[in-house]
C-alpha positions in Angstrom: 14.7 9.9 -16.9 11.3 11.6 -17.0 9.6 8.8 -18.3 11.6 6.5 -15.1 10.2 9.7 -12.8 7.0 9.3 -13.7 6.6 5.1 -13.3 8.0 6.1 -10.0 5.0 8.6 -9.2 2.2 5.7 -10.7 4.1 2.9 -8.6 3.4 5.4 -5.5 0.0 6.6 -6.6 -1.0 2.7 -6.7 0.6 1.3 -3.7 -0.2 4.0 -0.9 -3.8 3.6 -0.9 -3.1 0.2 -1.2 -1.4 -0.6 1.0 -2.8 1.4 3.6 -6.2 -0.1 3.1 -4.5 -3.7 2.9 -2.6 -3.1 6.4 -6.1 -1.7 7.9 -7.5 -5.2 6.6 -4.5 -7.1 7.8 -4.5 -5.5 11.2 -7.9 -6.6 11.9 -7.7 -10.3 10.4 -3.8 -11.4 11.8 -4.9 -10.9 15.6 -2.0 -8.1 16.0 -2.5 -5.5 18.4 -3.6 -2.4 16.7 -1.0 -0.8 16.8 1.3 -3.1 15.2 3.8 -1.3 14.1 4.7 -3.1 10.6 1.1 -2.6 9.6 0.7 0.6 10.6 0.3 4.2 8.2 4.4 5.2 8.3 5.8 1.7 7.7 3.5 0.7 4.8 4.0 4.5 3.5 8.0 4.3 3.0 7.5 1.0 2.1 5.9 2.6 -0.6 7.8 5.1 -1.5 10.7 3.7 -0.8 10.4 0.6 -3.0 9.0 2.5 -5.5 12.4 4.8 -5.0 14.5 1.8 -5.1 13.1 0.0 -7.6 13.1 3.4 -10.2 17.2 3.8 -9.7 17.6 0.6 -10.4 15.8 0.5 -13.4 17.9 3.9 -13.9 21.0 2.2 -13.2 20.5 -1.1 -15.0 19.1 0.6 -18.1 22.4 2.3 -18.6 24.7 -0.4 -18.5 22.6 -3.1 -20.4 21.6 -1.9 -23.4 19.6 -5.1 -24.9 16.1 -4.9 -23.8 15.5 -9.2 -23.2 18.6 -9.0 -21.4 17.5 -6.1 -19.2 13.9 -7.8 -18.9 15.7 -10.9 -17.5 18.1 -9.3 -15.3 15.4 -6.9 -14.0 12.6 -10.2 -12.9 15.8 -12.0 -11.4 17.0 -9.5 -9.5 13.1 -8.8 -7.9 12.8 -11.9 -7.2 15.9 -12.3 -5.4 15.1 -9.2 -3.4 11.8 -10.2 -2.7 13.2 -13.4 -1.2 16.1 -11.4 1.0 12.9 -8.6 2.4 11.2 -12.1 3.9 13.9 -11.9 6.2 11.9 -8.8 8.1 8.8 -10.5 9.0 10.7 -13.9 9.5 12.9 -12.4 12.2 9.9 -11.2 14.4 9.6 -15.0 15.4 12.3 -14.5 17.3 13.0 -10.6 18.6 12.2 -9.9 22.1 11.7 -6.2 21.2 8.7 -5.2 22.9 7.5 -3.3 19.9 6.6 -6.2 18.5 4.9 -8.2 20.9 2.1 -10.3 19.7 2.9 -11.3 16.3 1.2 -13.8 14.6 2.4 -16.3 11.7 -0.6 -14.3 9.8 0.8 -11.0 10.5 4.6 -12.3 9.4 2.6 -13.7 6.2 0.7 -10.7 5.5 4.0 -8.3 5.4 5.9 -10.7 2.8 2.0 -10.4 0.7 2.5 -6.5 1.2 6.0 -6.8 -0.1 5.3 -9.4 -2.8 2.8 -6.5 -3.7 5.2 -3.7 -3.5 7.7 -5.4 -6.1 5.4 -6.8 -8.4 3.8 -3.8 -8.6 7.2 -1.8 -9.1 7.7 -4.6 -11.8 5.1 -3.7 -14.0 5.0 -0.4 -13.8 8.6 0.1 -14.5 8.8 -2.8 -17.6 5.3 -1.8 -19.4 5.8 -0.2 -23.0 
């Protein structure tokens, strides 16, 4: 559990400056308002932490019902990949809210949040299945 604690803390050491200096970049290249608020300091902190969060108990969980390590590999990379396909449902819905939060949102900006979660679970990925 330590060692699961402590790919947690890398995952978030290595995505919050990250992906604060990605939405900085992102905010100024996607023609969003700047104050955007998926590309903003709070959203792409918990997105941090709290894919980092879920990503460790999972591992936690999975690890102690599949003992074979190939099997866990396999189940681990199919399951992020599913979940990265069902979080493209966030930027995908702004095409169509009328919230006013979210006014002026480009295709770029709704590309650049799947990239920043692509990054977040990759990211988890390795750091949670290196040896």
């Amino acid at each position: 559990m330590t060692d699961v604690l402590g790919r947690f803390l890398l995952a978030c050491a290595i995505l919050m400056p990250t992906l604060l200096l990605l939405g900085q970049v992102f905010l100024r290249v996607t023609g969003v308002p700047s104050g955007y608020p998926p590309l903003t300091a709070l959203p792409l902190l918990s997105g941090a932490v709290g894919g980092s969060l879920i990503s460790a108990v999972g591992y936690l969980i999975l690890s102690a019902l599949i003992r074979d390590q190939k099997t866990l590999l396999t189940v681990l990379v199919v399951l992020a990949v599913l979940l990265l396909i069902a979080s493209f449902n966030l930027p995908w819905r702004l095409s169509y809210t009328r919230s006013l939060r979210f006014v002026g949102v480009t295709p770029s900006a709704q590309i650049a949040q799947a990239l920043l979660h692509c990054l977040v679970v990759g990211t988890n990925l390795v750091v949670l299945l290196r040896r």
